[in-house]
C-alpha positions as CSV (number, residue, x, y, z in Angstrom):
1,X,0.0,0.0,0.0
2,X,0.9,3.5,-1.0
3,X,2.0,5.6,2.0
4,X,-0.7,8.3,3.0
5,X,1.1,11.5,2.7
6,X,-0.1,15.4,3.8
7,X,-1.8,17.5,1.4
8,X,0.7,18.9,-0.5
9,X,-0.5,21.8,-1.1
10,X,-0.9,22.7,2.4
11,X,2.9,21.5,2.8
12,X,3.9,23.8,-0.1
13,X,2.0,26.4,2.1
14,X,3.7,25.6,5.3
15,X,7.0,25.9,4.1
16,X,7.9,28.9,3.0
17,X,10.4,29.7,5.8
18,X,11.2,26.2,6.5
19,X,15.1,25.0,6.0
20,X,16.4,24.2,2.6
21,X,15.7,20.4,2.6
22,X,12.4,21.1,3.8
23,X,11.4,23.6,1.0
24,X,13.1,21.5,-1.8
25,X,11.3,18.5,-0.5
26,X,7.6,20.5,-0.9
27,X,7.8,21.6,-3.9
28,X,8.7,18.3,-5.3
29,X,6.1,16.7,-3.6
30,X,3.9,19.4,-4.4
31,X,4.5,19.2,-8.1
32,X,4.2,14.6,-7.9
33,X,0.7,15.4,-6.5
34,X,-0.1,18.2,-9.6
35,X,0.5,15.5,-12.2
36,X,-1.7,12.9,-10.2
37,X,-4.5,15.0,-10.0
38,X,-4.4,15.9,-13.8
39,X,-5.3,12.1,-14.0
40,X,-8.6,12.6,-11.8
41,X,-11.2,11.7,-13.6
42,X,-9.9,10.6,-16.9
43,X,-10.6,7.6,-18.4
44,X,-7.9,4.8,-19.1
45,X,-8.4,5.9,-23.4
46,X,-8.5,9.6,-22.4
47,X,-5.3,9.2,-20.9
48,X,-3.3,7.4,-23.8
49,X,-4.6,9.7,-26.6
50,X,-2.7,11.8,-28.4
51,X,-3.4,14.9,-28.7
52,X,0.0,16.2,-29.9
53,X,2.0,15.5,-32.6
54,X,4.5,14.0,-30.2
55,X,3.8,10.7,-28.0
56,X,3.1,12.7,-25.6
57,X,0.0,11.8,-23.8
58,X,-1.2,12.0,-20.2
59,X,-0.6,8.6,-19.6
60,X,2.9,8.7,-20.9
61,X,3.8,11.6,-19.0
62,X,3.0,9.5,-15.8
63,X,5.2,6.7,-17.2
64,X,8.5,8.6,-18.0
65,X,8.0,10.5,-14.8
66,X,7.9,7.0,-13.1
67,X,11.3,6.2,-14.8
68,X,12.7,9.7,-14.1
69,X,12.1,9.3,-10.4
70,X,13.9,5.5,-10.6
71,X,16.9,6.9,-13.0
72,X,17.9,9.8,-10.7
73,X,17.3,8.8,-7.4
74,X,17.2,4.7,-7.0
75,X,19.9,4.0,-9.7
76,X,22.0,7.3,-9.2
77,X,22.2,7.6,-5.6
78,X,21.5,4.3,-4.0
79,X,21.8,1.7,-7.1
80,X,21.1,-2.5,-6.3
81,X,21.3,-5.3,-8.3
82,X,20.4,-4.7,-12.1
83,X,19.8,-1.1,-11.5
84,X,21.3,1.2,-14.8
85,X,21.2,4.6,-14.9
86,X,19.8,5.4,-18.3
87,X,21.2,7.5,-20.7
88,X,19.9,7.1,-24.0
89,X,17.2,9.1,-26.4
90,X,16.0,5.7,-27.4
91,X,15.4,5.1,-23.9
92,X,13.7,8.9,-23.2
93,X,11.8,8.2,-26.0
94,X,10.4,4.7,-24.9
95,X,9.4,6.0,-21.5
96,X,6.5,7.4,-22.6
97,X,5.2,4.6,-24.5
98,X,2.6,2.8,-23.2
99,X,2.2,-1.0,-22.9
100,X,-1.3,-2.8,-23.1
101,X,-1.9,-3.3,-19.5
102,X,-0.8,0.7,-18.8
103,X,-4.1,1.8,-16.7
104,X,-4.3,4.8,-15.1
105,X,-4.5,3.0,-12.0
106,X,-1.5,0.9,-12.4
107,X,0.5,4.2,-13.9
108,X,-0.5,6.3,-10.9
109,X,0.3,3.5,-8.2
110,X,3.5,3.1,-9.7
111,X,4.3,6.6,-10.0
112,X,3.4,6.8,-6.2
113,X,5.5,3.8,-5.0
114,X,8.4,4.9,-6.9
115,X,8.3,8.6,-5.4
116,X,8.0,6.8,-2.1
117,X,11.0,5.0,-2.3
118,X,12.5,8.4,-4.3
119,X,11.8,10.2,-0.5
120,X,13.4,7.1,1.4
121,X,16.8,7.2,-0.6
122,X,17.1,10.8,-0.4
123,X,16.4,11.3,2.9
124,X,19.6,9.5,4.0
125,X,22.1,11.7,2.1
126,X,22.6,15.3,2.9
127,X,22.1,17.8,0.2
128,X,26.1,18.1,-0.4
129,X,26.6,14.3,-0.8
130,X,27.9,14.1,-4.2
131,X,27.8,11.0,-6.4
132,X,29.5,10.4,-9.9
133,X,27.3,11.3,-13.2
134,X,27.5,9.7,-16.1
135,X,27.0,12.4,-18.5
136,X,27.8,15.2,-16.0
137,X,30.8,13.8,-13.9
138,X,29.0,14.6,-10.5
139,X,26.2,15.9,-8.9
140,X,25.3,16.7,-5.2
141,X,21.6,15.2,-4.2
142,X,20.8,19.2,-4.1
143,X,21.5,19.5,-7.6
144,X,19.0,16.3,-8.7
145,X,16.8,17.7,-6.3
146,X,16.3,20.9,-7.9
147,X,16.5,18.9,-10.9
148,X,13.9,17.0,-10.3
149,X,11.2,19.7,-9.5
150,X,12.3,21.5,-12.8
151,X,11.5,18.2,-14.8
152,X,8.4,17.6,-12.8
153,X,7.3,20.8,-13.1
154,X,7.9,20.8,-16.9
155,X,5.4,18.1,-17.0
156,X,2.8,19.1,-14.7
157,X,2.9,21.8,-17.5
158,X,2.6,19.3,-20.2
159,X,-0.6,17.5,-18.2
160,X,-2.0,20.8,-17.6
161,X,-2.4,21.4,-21.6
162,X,-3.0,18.1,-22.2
163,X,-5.9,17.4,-19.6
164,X,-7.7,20.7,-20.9
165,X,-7.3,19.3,-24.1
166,X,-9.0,16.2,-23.0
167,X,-11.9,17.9,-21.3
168,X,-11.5,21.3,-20.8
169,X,-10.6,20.9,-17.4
170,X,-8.1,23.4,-16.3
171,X,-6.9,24.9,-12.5
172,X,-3.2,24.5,-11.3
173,X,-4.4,22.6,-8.8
């Protein structure tokens, strides 16, 4: 089962004079939660149609985040066995592509266990711990961190067009 985690908008809220950690934490929990609720209340077909000219679908979006959170947290900062950082476009571009049995629900719980485990690795490294990059020679969890919300945030953005293109539902929240 998922863990039950605090409104994170009300988090978001809380912390604006909280310490570093603290802040960078919110707002990339804040922004997790953003692209699950642009899934409420869309159908499994609503949510792998395209209505880009890109892959890009709501769906997908869910997916690569799902692999974003596993490349730069689990396989960069606390790697076990079988665990590759990827570094591809052929695999960026297969993250978003969706698989028969890719439900919403499925996407979502996955998206949710992986951001769980994201939280549990980071929270045993300090923000200056440093690890070696494979394209960038080395990063400090701070760095991914901040990252992370940027790439989350991105798509949010993304789910946000796309959802109001699906039913004309719109809000940041």
């Amino acid at each position: 089962m998922v863990e039950s985690r605090p409104d994170p908008v009300a988090v978001a809220m809380m912390s604006t004079t909280a310490d570093e950690r603290a802040v960078l934490d919110s707002f990339l929990d804040f922004h997790r939660a953003m692209l699950l609720r642009k899934l409420r209340g869309v159908s499994d077909v609503e949510a792998a149609r395209r209505l880009v000219p890109s892959a890009t679908t709501l769906a997908g979006l869910v997916k690569h985040l799902t692999l974003v959170e596993k490349n730069w947290f689990r396989c960069l900062l606390a790697p076990g066995p079988g665990d590759v950082y990827l570094t591809s476009e052929e695999d960026a571009t297969a993250s978003f592509t969706l698989a028969t049995d890719d439900t919403v629900e499925r996407l979502s719980a996955a998206y949710e266990a992986e951001c769980a485990r994201s939280r549990e690795v980071t929270a045993r490294f300090d923000l200056d711990h440093v690890v070696p990059h494979p394209q960038l020679g080395e990063v400090s969890v701070r760095w991914i961190l901040v990252h992370l919300i940027e790439e989350t945030a991105r798509h949010v953005g993304h789910a946000d067009i796309l959802r109001e293109l699906t039913d004309g539902s719109t809000g940041a929240i």
